[in-house]
C-alpha positions in Angstrom: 86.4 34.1 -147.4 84.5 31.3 -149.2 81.5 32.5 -148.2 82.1 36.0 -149.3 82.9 34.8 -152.4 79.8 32.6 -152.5 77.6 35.6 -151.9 79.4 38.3 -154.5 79.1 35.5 -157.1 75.2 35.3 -156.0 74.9 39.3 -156.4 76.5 38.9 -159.7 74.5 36.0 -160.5 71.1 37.7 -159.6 71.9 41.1 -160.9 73.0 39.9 -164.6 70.4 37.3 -164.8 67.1 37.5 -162.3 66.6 34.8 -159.5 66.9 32.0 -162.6 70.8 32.4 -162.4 71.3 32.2 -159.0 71.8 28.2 -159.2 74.3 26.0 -157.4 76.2 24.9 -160.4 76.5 28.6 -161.4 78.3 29.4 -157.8 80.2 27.0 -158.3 81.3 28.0 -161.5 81.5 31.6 -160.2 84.0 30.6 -157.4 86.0 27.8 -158.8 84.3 25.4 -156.2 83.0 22.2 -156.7 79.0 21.9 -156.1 79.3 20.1 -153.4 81.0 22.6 -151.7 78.7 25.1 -152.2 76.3 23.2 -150.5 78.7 23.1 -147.1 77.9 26.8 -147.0 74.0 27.0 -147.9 72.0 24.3 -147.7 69.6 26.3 -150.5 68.8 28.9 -152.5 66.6 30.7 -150.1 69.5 30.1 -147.3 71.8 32.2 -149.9 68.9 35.0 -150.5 68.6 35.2 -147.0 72.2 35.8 -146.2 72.5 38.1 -148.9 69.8 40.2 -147.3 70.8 39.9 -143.3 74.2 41.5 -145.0 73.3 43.7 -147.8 70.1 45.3 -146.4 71.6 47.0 -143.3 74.2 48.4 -145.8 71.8 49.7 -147.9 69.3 51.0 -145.0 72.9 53.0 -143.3 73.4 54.5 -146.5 70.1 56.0 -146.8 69.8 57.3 -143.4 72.9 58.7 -143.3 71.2 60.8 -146.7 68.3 61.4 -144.7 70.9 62.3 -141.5 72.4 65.1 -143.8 69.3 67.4 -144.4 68.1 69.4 -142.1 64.1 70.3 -142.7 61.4 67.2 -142.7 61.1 67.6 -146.7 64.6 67.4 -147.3 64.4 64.4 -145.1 61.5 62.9 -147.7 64.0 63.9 -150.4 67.0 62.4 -149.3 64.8 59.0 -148.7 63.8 59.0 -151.9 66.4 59.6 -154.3 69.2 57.7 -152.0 67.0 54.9 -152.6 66.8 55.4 -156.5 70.1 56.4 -156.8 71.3 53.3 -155.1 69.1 51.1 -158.2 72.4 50.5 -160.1 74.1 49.2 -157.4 74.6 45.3 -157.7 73.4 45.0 -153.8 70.1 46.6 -154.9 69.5 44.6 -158.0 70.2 41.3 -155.7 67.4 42.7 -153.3 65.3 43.2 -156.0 65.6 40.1 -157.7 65.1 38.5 -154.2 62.3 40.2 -153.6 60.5 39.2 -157.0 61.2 35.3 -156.5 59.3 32.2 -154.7 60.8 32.7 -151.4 60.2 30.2 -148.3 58.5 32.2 -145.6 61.6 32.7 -143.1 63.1 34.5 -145.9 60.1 36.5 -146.6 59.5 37.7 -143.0 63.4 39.1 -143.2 62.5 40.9 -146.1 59.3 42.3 -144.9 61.4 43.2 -141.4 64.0 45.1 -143.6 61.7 47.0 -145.6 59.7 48.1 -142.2 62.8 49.6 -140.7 63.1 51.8 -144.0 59.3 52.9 -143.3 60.1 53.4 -140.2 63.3 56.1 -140.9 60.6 58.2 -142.6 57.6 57.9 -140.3 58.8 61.2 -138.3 59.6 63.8 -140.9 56.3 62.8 -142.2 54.8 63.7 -138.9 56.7 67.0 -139.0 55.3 67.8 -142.2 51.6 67.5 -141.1 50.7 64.5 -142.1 47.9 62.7 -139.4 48.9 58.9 -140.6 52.6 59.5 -140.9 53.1 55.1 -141.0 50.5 55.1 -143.3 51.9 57.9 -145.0 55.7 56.0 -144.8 53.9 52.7 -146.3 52.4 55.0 -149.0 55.4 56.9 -150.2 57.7 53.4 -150.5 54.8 52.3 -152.8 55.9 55.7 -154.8 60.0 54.3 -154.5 59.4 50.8 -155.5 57.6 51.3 -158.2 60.5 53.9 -159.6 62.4 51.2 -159.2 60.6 48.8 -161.1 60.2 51.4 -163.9 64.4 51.7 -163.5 65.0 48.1 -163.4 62.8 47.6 -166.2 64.7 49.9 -168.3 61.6 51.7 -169.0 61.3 54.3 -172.0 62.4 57.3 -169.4 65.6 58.6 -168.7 65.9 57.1 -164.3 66.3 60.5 -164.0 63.1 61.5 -165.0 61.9 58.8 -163.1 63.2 59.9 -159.5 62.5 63.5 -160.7 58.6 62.6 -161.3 58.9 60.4 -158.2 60.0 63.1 -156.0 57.2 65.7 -157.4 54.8 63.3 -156.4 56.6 62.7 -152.7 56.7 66.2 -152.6 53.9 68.1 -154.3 51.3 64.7 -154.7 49.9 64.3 -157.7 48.9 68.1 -158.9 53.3 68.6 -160.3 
């Protein structure tokens, strides 16, 4: 339960204040531990950002192939993966993976997150084929470019409405670049 605890007070920790909260002292202010306790359950920072992605990730990655599990034709499919992974931007599991994924990580950690975003390339590589395209990986690799950058523009809390943002996203996933 401790642990749990540990890793919501990280999420919260990372998605109010970037990988600079996520400190020891703060957990243990979080949880009502001492700091020395804290250090029973992670021996550092990047053992606490890669817990929080071996149990957030797969989360995340069910809940956007069960959107992509739902539609029916290959560009539904590209639709789904798309704005299931925009919509999800808000959640405090997504801001934690991005604010992971922005900070000095130790290599172990890095490889997890580069593992993790290969299986979500991987749900797409297929309807991609269906849809024609002759580098459907490349393709895969190419439209996640499109998503994480929407999310940086969402997490930045850029000028646009994030609607318009995974509505212009999607017209380029869709249509490419001619709207």
């Amino acid at each position: 339960m401790q642990r749990g605890a540990l890793l919501d007070a990280a999420r919260s920790l990372l998605s109010e204040g970037g990988t600079e909260a996520l400190t020891f002292p703060a957990l243990a202010e979080r949880t009502g531990l001492a700091r020395s306790s804290v250090y029973e359950y992670f021996r550092s920072r990047a053992a606490v950002v890669e817990e929080l992605c071996a149990v957030d990730f797969p989360v995340w990655a069910a809940e956007i192939e069960a959107a992509m599990e739902r539609a029916d034709e290959p560009e539904a499919k590209v639709e789904a993966y798309v704005r299931s992974q925009l919509d999800l931007v808000g959640d405090r599991r997504h801001r934690a993976v991005v604010a992971i994924s922005a900070s000095e990580l130790d290599p172990g950690a890095r490889e997890k997150i580069r593992a993790a975003h290969g299986g979500l390339i991987a749900m797409i590589v297929e309807a991609l084929a269906a849809l024609g395209q002759q580098e459907p990986r490349l393709a895969a690799m190419l439209l996640q470019g499109v998503v994480d950058a929407a999310v940086r523009r969402i997490e930045l809390g850029a000028a646009e409405d994030p609607e318009v943002i995974t509505e212009t996203a999607l017209a380029i996933a869709l249509r490419g670049v001619r709207g």
